[in-house]
PAVOFI-94924 format. One record per residue (C-alpha): residue number from 0; residue in three letters; x, y, z. Coordinates in Angstrom, 3 decimals. Layout:
% PAVOFI-94924
+-----+--------+----------+----------+----------+
! num ! residu !        u !        v !        w !
+-----+--------+----------+----------+----------+
! NUM !    ALA !        X !        Y !        Z !
...
+-----+--------+----------+----------+----------+
This chain:
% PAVOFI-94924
+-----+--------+----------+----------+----------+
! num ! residu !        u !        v !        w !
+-----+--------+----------+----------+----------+
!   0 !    UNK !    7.960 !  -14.325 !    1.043 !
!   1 !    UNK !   10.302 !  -12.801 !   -1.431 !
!   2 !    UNK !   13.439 !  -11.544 !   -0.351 !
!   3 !    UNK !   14.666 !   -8.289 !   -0.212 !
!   4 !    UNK !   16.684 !   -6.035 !   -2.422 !
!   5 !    UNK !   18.195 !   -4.395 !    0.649 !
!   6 !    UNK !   16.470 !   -1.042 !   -0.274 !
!   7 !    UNK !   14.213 !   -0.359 !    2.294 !
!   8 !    UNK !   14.996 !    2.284 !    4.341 !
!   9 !    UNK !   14.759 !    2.710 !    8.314 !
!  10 !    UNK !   10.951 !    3.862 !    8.995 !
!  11 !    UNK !    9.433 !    5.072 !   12.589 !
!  12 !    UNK !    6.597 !    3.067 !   12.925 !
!  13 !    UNK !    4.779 !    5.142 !   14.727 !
!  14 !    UNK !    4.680 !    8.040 !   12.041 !
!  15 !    UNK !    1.573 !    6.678 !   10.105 !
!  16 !    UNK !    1.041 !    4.625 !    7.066 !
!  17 !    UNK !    1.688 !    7.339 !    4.697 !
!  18 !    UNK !    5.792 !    6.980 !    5.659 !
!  19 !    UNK !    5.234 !    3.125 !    4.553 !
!  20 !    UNK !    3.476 !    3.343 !    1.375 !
!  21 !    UNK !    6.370 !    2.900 !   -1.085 !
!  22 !    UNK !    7.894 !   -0.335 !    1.156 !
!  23 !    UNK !    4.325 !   -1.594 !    1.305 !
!  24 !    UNK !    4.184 !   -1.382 !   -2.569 !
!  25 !    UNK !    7.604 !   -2.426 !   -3.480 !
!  26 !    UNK !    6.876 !   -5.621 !   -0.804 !
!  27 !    UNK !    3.915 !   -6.266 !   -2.570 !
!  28 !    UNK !    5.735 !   -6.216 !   -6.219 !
!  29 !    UNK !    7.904 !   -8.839 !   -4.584 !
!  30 !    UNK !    5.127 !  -10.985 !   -4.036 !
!  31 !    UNK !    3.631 !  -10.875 !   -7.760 !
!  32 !    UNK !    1.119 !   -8.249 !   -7.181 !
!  33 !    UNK !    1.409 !   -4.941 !   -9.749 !
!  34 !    UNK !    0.175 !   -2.046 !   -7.183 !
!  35 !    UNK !    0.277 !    1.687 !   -7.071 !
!  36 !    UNK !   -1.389 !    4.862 !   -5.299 !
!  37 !    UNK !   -1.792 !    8.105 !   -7.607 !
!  38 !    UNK !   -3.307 !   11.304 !   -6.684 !
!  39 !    UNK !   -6.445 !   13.041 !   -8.992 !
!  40 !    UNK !   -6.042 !   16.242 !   -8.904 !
!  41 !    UNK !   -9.423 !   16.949 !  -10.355 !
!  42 !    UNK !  -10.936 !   14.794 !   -7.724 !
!  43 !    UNK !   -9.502 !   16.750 !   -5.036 !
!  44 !    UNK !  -10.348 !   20.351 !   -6.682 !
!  45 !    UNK !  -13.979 !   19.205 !   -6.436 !
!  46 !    UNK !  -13.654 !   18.034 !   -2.913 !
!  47 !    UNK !  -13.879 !   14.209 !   -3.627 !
!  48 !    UNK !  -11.691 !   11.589 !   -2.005 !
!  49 !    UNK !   -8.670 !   12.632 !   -4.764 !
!  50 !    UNK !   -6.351 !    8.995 !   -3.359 !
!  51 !    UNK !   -6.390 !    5.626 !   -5.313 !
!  52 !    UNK !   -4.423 !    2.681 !   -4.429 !
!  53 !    UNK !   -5.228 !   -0.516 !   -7.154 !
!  54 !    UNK !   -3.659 !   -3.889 !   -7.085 !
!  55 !    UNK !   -3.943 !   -6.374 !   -9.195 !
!  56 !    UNK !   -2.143 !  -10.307 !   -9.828 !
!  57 !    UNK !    0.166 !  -12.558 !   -8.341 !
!  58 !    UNK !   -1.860 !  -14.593 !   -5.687 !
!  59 !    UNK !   -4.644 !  -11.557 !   -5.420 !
!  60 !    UNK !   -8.115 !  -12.934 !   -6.580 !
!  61 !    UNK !   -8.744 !  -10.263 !   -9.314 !
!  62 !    UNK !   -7.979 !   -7.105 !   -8.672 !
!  63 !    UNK !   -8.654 !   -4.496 !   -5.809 !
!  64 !    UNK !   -8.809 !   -0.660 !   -5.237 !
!  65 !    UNK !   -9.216 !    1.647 !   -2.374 !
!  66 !    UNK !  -10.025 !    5.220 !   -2.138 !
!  67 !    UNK !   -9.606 !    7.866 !    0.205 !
!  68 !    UNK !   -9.351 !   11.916 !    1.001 !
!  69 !    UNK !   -5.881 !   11.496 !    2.419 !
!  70 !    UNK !   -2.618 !    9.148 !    1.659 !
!  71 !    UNK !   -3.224 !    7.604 !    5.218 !
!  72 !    UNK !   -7.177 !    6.963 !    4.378 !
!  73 !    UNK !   -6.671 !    5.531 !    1.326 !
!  74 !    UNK !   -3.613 !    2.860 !    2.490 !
!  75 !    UNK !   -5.267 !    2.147 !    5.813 !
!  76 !    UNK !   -8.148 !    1.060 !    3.742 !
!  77 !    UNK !   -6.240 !   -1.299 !    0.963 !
!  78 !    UNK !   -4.422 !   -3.054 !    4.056 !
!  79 !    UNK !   -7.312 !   -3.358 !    5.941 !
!  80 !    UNK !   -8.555 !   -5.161 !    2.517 !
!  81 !    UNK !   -5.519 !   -6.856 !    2.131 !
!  82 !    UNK !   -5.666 !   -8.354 !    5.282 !
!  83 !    UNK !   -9.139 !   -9.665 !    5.054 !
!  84 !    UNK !   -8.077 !  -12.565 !    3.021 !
!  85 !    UNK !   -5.434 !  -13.494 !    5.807 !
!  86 !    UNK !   -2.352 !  -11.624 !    3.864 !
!  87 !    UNK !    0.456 !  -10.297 !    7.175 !
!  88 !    UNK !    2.838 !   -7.885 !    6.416 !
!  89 !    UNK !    5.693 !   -8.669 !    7.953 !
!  90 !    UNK !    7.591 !   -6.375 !   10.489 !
!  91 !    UNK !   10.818 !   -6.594 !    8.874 !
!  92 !    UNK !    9.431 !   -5.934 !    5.349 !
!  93 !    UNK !    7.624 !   -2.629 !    6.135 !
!  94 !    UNK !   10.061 !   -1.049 !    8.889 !
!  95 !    UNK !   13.424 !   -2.814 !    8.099 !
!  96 !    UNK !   13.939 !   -4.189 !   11.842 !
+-----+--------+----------+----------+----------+
């Protein structure tokens, strides 16, 4: 695991994945993995899951995306995928403990 640039702020962990989105991307960037979540706004006006999280390099095999109606759907899906191929997220990396 990469370390740290010290910018990750204190994060309840019990407030949902939406509050760890940006350390679960910048933690990911560490690792060699380009990543990012964007919002369609078109997508959402016609009542279609408007969230995208994509990831692509470092040690990912090709890339990956995930989509979902809400910030929290869309993460908890990409970690769920993340995970599948034995990746952890580490405590200290998402919630600074």
């Amino acid at each position: 695991m990469a370390k740290g640039m010290g910018r990750r702020p204190k994060v309840d962990p019990d407030s949902g994945v939406e509050d760890v989105t940006l350390l679960v991307l910048e933690w990911l960037g560490e690792q060699g993995v380009g990543a990012m979540i964007r919002v369609d706004a078109e997508r959402m006006r016609d009542g279609r899951p408007a969230w995208t999280f994509a990831a692509s390099g470092g040690p990912l095999d090709g890339g990956m995306r995930a989509d979902g109606a809400s910030v929290a759907e869309c993460m908890g899906t990409a970690l769920r995928r993340l995970r599948e191929p034995g990746w952890t997220f580490p405590s200290e990396a998402m919630f600074g403990v």
